[in-house]
N, C-alpha and C positions, 0 to 999 in steps of 0.2 A: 489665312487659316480661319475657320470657321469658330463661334463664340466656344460650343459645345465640344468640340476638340480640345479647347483652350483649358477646359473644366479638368482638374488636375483629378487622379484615377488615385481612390481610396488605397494607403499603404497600412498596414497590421489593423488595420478596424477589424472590434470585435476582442482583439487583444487588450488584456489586464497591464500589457506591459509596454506600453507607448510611450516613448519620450517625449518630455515637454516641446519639444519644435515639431514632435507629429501630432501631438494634441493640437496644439494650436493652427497646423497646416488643415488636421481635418476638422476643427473647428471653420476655420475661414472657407474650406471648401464648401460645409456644408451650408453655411450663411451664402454665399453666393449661390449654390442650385434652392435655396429658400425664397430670396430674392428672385431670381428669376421665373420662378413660382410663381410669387405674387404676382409678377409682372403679370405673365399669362394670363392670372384670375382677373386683374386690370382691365387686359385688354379685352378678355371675354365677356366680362359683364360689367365694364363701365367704373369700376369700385374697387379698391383693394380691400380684402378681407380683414376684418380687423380679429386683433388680439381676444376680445370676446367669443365670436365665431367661430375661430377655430376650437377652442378651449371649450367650447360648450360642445364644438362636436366631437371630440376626445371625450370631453366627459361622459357622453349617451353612450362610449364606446366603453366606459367604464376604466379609462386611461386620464389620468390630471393632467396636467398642464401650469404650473404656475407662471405668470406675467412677469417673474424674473429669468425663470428657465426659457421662456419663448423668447426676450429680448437677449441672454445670451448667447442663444442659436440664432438667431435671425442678422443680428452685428458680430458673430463669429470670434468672442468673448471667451467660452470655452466651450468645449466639445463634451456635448451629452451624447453618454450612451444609455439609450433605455429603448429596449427594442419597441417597446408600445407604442412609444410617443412615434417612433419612425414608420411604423405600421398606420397608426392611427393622422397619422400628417401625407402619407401617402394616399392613403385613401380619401381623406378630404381633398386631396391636391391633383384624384386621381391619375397618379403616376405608380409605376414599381417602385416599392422599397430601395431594392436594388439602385435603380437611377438616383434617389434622391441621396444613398451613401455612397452616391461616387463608384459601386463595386465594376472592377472592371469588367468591360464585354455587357455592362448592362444600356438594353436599347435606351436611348433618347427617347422620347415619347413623340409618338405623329404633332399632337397640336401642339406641344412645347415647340420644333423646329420652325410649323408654320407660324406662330407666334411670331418669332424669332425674324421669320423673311420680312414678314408683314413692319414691324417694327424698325428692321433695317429699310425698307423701301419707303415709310414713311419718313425716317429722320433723312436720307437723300432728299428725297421731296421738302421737305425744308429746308437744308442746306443748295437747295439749287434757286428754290424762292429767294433765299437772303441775297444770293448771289447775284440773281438779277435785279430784285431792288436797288440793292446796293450799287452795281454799277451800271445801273440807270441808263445812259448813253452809248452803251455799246453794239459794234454791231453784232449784226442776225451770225452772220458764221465765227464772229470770236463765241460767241453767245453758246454757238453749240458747241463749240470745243472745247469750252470750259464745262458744257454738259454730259458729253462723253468722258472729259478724265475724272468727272465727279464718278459717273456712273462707275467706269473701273474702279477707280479707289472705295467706291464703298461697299463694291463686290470682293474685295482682298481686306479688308478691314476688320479684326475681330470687335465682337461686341463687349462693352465695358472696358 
């Protein structure tokens, strides 16, 4: 199963009248597709975006941000709803609104997925380095065939 499949599909968001174990589900969801977020900003330019950055860029959008309410959302603490802030985080993060609350039937984004492969095919490639370090004297064809069950399992492996 793929990471993104794995992303639980927004239940009564939007409603006044969520239960405390749906606040907190779409709290945690939403901190997971935030997290993954970043990841992407990581992996696209090197840096994960800090808490200033963003908050400065809500700001210019005429949306706050306080450093309590971003570390809520981000560690999936409790679930804010304010549509601005979701608006204004999508578009810094350019993604759909849509995607980043979970709504279902909303697309994935193109680079978020390729992120995602890139990510996966890099952490194999270190898992296949450790592997041969680590067992040092082995031969060439046990060698590859602990290279191939690596490669399937990390092909069926969700992420996180």
């Amino acid at each position: 199963m793929d990471y993104i499949d794995a992303l639980p599909v927004a239940k009564g968001r939007g409603s006044a009248t969520m239960t405390e174990d749906e606040s907190q589900a779409a709290a945690e969801d939403l901190a997971k597709r935030l997290r993954l977020l970043m990841d992407v900003a990581v992996a696209e330019s090197g840096t994960e975006p800090t808490y200033s950055q963003i908050a400065d860029y809500l700001h210019e959008r005429g949306t706050n941000l306080s450093r309590s309410r971003w570390t809520y959302m981000v560690n999936g603490h409790r679930y804010v709803q304010d549509p601005a802030v979701f608006e204004g985080l999508a578009a810094f993060f350019d993604v759909d609104t849509a995607f980043l609350l979970g709504e279902d039937g909303a697309a994935t984004p193109e680079k978020v997925s390729a992120q995602l492969d890139l990510v996966r095919s890099m952490r194999a490639a270190k898992v296949k380095s450790y592997a041969a370090r680590t067992l040092g004297d082995i031969s060439p064809k046990a060698l590859h065939a602990i290279t191939k069950f690596l490669d399937e399992e990390m092909t069926h492996m969700p992420e996180h």
